[in-house]
C-alpha positions as semicolon CSV with decimal commas, in nm:
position;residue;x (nm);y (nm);z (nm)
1;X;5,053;2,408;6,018
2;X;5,061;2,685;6,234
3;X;5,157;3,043;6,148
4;X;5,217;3,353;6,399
5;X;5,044;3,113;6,638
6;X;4,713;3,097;6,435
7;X;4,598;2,741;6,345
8;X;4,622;2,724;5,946
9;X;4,302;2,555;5,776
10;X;4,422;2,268;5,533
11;X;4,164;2,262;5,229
12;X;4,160;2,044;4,942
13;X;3,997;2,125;4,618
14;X;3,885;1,788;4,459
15;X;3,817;1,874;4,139
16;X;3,631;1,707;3,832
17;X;3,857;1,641;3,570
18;X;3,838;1,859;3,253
19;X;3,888;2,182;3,542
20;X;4,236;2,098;3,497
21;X;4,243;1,928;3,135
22;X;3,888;2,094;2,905
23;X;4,073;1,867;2,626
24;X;3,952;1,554;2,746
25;X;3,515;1,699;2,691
26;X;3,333;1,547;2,410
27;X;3,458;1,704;2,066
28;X;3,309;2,093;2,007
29;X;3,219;2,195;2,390
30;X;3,539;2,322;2,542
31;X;3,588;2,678;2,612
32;X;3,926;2,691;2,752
33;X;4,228;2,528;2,544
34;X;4,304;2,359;2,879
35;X;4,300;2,454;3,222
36;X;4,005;2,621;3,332
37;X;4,220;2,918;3,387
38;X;3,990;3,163;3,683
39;X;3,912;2,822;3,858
40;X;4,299;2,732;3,919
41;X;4,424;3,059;3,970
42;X;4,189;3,121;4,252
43;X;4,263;2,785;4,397
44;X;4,637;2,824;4,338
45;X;4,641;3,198;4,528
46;X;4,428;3,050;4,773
47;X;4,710;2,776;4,876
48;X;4,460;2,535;4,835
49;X;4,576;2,151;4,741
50;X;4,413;1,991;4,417
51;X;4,291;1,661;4,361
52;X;4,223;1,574;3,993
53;X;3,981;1,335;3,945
54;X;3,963;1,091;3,684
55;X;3,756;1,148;3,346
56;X;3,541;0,815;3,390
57;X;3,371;0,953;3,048
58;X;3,694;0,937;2,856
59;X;3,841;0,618;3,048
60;X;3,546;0,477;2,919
61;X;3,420;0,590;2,626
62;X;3,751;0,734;2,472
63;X;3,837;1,061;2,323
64;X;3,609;1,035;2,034
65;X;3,271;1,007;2,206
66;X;2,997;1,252;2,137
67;X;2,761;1,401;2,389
68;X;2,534;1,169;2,561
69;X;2,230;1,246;2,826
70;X;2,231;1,103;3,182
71;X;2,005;0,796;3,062
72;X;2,294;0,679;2,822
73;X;2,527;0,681;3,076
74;X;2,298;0,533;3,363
75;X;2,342;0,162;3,260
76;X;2,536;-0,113;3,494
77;X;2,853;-0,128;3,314
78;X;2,964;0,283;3,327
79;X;2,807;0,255;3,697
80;X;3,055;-0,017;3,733
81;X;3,302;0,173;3,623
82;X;3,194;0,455;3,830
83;X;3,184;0,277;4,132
84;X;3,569;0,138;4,053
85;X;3,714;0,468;4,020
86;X;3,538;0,595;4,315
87;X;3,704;0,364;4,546
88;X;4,041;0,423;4,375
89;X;3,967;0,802;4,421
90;X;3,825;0,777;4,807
91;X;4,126;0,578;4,904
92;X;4,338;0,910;4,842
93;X;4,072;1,128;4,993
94;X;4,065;0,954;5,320
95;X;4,409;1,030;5,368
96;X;4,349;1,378;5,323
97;X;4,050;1,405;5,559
98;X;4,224;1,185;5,833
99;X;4,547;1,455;5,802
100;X;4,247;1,708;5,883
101;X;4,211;1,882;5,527
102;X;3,903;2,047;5,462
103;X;3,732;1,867;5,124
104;X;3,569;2,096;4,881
105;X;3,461;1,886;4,589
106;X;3,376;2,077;4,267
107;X;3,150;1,922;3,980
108;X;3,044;2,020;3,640
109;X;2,715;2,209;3,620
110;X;2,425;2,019;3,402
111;X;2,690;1,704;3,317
112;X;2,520;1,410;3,281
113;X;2,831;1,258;3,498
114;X;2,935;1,533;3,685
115;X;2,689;1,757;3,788
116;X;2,589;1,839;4,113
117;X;2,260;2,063;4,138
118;X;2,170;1,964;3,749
119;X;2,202;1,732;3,515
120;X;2,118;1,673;3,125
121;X;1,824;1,414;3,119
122;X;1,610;1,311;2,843
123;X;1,461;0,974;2,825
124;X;1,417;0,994;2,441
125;X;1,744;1,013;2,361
126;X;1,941;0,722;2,160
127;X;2,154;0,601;1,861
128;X;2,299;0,885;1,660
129;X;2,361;1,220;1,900
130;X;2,095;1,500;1,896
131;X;2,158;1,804;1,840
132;X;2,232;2,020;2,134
133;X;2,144;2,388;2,182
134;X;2,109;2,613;2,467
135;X;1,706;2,465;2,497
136;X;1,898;2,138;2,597
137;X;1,688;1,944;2,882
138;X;1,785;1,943;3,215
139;X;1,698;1,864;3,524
140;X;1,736;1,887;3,942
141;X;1,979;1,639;4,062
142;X;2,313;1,443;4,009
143;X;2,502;1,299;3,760
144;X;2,592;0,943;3,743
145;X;2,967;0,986;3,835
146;X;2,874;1,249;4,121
147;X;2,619;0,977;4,219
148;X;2,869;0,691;4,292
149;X;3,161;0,925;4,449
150;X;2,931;1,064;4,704
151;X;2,804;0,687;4,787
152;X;3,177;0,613;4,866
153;X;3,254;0,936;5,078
154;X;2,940;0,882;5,256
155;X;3,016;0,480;5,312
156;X;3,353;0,594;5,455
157;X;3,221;0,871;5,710
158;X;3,455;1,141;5,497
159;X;3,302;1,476;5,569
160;X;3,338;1,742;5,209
161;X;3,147;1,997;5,093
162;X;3,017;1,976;4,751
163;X;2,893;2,192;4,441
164;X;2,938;2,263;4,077
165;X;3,042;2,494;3,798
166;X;2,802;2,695;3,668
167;X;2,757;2,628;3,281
168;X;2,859;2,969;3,177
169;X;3,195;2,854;3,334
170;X;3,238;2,591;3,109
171;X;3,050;2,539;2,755
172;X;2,989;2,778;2,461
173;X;2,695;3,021;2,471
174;X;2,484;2,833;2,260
175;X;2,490;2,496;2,505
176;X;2,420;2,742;2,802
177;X;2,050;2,674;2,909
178;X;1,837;2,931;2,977
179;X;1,637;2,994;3,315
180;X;1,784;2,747;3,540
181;X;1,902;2,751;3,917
182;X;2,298;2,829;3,821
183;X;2,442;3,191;3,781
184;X;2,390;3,335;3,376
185;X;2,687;3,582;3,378
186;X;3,027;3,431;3,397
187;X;3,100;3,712;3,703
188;X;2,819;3,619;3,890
189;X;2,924;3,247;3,879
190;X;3,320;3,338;3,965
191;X;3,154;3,526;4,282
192;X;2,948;3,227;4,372
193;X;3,225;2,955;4,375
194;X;3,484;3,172;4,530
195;X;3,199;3,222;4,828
196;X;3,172;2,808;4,819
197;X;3,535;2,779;4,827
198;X;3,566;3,036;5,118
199;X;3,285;2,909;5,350
């Protein structure tokens, strides 16, 4: 697309699911009634294109699933599952990046699924849920969804650019850790995905 004879860039925001639906998080950790409203009406004014991707927590464990570590979640059968809806997902992708869009894939910061830069680990956790406060442990690295989606883009050559949502973005104050690498003030964290999203 060309306007005034200046070459438009195409840009896709491929986005985790619960930026467009927060109803589908585990029970007690949503901020927003739905959308995450700053996120889509920056990519909206921005004339980007959004991909929603699917919840592979909630297509697997259902609505009614409490919060879980990446540990839990790191077993063959939700890597499995994973890896299916990664291929399903890619497929659409490809067609995008082959029509020359630009990919800009947005993650969940600390989700043990969908994070990018952190994730919630703890190797002690089991059976009933623990208790979760804002001392929660986390760690550097991805989540297990973010894991097997990258594996695909990578196997198919698709070039994206990739990051997450900063916590403050997107669970209550008390689930917000303390001291990590992500933005604390919810400005702060607008200014640093609207930079990622214009680079």
């Amino acid at each position: 697309m060309e306007k005034r004879g200046v070459k438009m860039v195409k840009r896709l925001a491929v986005v985790c699911h619960c930026i467009l639906n927060m109803n589908s998080r585990a029970p007690g950790i949503a901020i927003h009634k739905g959308v995450m409203e700053p996120v889509f009406h920056f990519l909206r004014n921005r004339k980007f294109k959004i991909f929603q991707l699917p919840c592979v927590e909630t297509s697997f464990c259902g609505l009614r699933r409490w919060w879980q570590v990446k540990e839990q979640y790191d077993n063959v059968n939700f890597r499995r599952h994973c890896r299916k809806l990664a291929k399903l997902s890619v497929d659409y992708l490809e067609k995008y990046s082959v029509e020359g869009f630009k990919i800009y894939v947005l993650g969940l910061g600390i989700s043990p699924s969908c994070g990018v830069r952190m994730t919630q680990s703890n190797p002690e956790w089991g059976g009933r849920p623990f208790n979760v406060t804002s001392e929660a442990n986390v760690v550097e690295g991805r989540g297990v969804w973010i894991e097997e989606l990258e594996r695909e883009l990578k196997e198919r050559k698709i070039n994206y650019k990739l990051t997450d949502i900063p916590p403050v973005l997107l669970y209550p104050e008390y689930r917000v850790p303390k001291g990590t690498i992500y933005p604390e003030t919810k400005e702060e964290a607008l200014r640093e995905l609207i930079d990622f999203l214009g680079s």
